[in-house]
C-alpha positions in Angstrom: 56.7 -23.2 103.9 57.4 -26.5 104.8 57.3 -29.8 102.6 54.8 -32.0 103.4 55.5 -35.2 105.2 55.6 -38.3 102.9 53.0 -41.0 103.2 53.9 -44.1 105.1 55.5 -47.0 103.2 52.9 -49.1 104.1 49.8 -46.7 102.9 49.0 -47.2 99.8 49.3 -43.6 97.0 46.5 -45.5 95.0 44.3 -48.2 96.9 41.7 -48.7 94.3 44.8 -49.8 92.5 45.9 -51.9 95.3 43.1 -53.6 95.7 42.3 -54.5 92.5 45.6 -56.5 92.1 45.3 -58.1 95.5 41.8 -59.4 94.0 43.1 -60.7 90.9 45.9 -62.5 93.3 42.9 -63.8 95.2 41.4 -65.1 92.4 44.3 -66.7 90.8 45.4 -68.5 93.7 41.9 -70.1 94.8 41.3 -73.2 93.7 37.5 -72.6 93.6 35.6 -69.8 92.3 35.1 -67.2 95.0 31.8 -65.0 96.4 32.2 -60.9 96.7 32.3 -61.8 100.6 34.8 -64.7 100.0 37.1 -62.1 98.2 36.6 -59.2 100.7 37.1 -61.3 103.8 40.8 -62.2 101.8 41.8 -58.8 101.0 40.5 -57.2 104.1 38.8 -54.6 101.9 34.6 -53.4 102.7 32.1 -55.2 100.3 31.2 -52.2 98.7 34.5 -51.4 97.8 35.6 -55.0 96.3 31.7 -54.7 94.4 33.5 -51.7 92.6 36.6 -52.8 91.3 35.4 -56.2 90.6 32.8 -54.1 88.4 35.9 -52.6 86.9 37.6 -55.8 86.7 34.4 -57.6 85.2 34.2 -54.7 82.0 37.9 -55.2 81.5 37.8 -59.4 80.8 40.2 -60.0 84.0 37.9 -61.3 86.0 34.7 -63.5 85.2 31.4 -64.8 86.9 31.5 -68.4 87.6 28.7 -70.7 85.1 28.3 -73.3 88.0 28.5 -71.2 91.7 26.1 -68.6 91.7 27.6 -65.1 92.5 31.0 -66.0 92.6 34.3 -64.5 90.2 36.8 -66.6 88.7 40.2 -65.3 86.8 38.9 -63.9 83.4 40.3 -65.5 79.9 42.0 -61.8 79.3 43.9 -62.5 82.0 45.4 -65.2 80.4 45.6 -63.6 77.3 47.7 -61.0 78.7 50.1 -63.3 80.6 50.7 -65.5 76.9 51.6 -62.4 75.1 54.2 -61.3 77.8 55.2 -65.1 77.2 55.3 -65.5 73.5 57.3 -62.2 73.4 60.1 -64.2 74.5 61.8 -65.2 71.2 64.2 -67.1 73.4 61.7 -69.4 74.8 61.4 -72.2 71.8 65.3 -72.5 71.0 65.4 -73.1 74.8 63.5 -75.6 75.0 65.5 -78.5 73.1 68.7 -77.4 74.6 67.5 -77.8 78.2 65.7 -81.0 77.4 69.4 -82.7 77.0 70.6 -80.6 79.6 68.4 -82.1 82.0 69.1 -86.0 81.1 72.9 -85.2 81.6 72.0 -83.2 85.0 69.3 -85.0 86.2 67.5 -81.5 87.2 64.8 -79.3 85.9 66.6 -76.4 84.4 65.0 -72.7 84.1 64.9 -69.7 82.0 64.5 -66.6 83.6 65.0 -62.9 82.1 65.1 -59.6 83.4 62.0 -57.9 83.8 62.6 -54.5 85.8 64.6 -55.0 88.9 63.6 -58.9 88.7 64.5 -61.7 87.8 61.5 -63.7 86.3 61.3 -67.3 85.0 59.8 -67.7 82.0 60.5 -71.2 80.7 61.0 -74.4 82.6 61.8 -77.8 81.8 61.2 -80.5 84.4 63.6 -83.6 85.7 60.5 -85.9 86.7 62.6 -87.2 89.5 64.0 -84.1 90.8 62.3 -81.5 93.4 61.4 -78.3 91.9 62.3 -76.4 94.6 59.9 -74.2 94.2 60.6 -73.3 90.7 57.6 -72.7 88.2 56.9 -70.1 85.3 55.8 -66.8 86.0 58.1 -67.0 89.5 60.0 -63.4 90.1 62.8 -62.8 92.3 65.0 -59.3 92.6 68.0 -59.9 90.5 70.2 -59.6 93.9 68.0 -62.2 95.5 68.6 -65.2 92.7 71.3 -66.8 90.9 69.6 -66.3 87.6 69.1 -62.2 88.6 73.1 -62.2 89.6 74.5 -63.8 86.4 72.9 -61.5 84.4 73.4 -58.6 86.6 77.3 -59.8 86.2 77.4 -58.6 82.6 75.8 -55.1 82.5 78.3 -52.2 82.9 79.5 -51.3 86.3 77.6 -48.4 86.2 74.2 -50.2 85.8 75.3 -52.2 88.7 75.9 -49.5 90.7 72.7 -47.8 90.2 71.0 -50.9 91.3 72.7 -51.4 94.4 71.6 -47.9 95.0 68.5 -48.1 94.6 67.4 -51.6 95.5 69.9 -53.1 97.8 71.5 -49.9 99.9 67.1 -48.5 100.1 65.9 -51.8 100.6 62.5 -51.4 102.9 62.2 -55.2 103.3 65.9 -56.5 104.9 67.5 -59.5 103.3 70.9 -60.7 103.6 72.4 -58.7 101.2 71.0 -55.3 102.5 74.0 -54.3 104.1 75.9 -55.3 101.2 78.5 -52.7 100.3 78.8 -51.2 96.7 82.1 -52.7 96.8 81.5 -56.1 98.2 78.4 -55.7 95.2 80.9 -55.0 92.7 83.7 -57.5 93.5 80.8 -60.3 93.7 79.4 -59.6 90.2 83.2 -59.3 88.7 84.4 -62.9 90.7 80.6 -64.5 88.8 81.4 -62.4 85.6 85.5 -64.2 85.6 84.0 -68.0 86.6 80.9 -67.8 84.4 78.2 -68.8 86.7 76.3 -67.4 90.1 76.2 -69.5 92.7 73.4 -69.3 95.9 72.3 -70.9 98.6 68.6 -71.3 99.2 67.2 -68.7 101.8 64.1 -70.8 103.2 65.4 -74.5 101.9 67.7 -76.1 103.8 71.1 -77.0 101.9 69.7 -76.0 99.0 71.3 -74.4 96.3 70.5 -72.2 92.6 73.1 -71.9 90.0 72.4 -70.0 86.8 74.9 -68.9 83.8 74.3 -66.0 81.7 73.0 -66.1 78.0 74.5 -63.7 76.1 74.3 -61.8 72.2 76.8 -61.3 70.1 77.5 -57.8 72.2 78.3 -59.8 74.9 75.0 -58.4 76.4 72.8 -60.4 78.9 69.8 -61.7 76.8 68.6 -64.3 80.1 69.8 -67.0 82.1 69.9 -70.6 82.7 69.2 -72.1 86.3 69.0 -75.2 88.6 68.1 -75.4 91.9 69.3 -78.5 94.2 70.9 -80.4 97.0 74.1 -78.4 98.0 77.0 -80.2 96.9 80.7 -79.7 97.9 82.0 -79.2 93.9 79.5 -78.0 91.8 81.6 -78.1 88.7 79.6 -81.3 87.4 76.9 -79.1 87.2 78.4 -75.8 86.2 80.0 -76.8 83.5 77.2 -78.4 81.2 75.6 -75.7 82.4 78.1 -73.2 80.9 78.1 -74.9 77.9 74.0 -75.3 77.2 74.1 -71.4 77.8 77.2 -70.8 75.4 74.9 -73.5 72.6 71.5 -71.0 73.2 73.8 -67.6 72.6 74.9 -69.0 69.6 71.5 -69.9 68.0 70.1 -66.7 69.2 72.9 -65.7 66.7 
C-alpha cells in the first residue's frame, strides 16, 4: 500500500488555526479598530469564516469589540496579559536594564536583549540611544538564531552537538532560502567556534545597507548561554570600540545573574 503524499508546504494542516493568528496579526498591526469585512478582506479568508474564529477569539479575551466604531474588533487586554507574563518571566530583564543604560552613553547606540525562544532569537528588552537609528530593533522582534548576531552568539556556546542538530534541521531544510542555506555543517561549525574564541558575532544587515548587528553572549556560571546583548549600526572598518564595552557589559550582567 502506498504512503500518502504529504500536503503542500504552503497548505495549511490546521487553517482554523491559521487564521485565527493571522487575525490577531491583523488586529495588532492596525492602527484603528477593524470591521469583520475589514479583517476578512486582510486575511483573504470568507466572512463567515473570520465571524467564527473571531467568536472564538472574542470568548477567549484576545480579541475585543471596539466602545467607539460600531462592529469593529480591536486586540483584547488578554492578549496583553499573555505577552507581560512571557515578559516578566525574564528574570534577566531588570538587572539589564542599568547595565545597558551606561552601555549606551559610552556607545552612543540602543543596545538589546534577546533570548532564545525555540529556534529564535527574540528581543525582549531594549534600551534606546535617542540619537541613534533603531534599525529596526524593538521588543517582541524574532529572528532564527542563524539569521541574527544575538541568535549566533548564543548558538556559539551550546555543545557541538546542539549546533549540529540545528543546522540540520533549520539551515540544511530551510523552505525559505537565505544566505546561509547552503551553509555547510562545517562552514556552520568553524563560524560558531571563530565567535565562541573572539567573544562576539558579528553581521551585516540583510535589507539595510552598510549596516551592521553585533551581540555577545551572556552566560551562567556553567558557562551556558542565558541571552545576549546587541547593537545594530553603521558598518565600521574596526568594530573593537564597540565590541569590547560590549564584551564587558555582558561579562557585568553574567556576574549579577550570579
Amino acid at each position: 500500500m502506498n504512503a500518502p503524499d504529504c500536503l503542500p508546504e504552503t497548505r495549511s494542516r490546521a487553517p482554523a488555526i491559521d487564521g485565527a493568528f493571522d487575525i490577531l496579526e491583523v488586529l495588532v498591526q492596525s492602527t484603528w479598530p477593524l470591521t469583520l469585512s475589514e479583517i476578512a478582506e486582510r486575511v483573504r479568508l470568507p466572512v463567515a469564516s473570520c465571524h467564527r474564529m473571531i467568536g472564538v477569539l472574542l470568548r477567549r479575551g484576545l480579541v475585543m469589540r471596539d466602545l467607539q466604531r460600531r462592529k469593529a474588533y480591536c486586540a483584547g487586554a488578554r492578549l496583553f496579559e499573555m505577552a507581560s507574563a512571557a515578559y516578566l518571566q525574564q528574570p534577566i530583564v531588570p538587572l539589564f536594564h542599568p547595565i545597558a543604560d551606561v552601555l549606551k552613553n559610552e556607545l552612543h547606540q540602543g543596545i538589546n536583549l534577546s533570548v532564545a525562544a525555540g529556534s529564535h532569537a527574540l528581543v525582549v528588552a531594549h534600551v534606546a540611544w535617542p540619537f541613534a537609528d533603531t534599525y529596526g530593533a524593538h521588543v517582541g522582534r524574532s529572528q532564527s538564531m542563524h539569521c541574527s548576531a544575538a541568535g549566533k552568539a548564543m548558538m556559539s556556546m551550546l555543545p557541538t552537538s546542539v549546533q549540529m542538530h540545528y543546522w540540520t534541521a533549520f539551515i540544511s531544510a530551510a523552505n525559505v532560502p537565505t544566505r546561509d542555506t547552503h551553509v555547510s555543517a562545517e562552514h556552520w561549525l568553524h563560524e560558531l567556534a571563530d565567535i565562541k574564541r573572539v567573544g562576539y558575532a558579528l553581521m551585516r544587515s540583510d535589507t539595510l545597507q552598510n549596516v551592521c548587528s553585533l551581540a555577545a553572549p551572556v552566560l551562567n556560571r556553567r558557562g551556558e548561554p542565558l541571552a545576549a546583548m546587541g547593537i545594530t549600526f553603521t558598518a565600521q572598518p574596526d568594530v573593537r570600540p564597540y565590541a569590547t564595552p560590549l564584551i564587558q557589559a555582558t561579562w557585568q550582567l553574567s556576574s549579577r545573574l550570579g
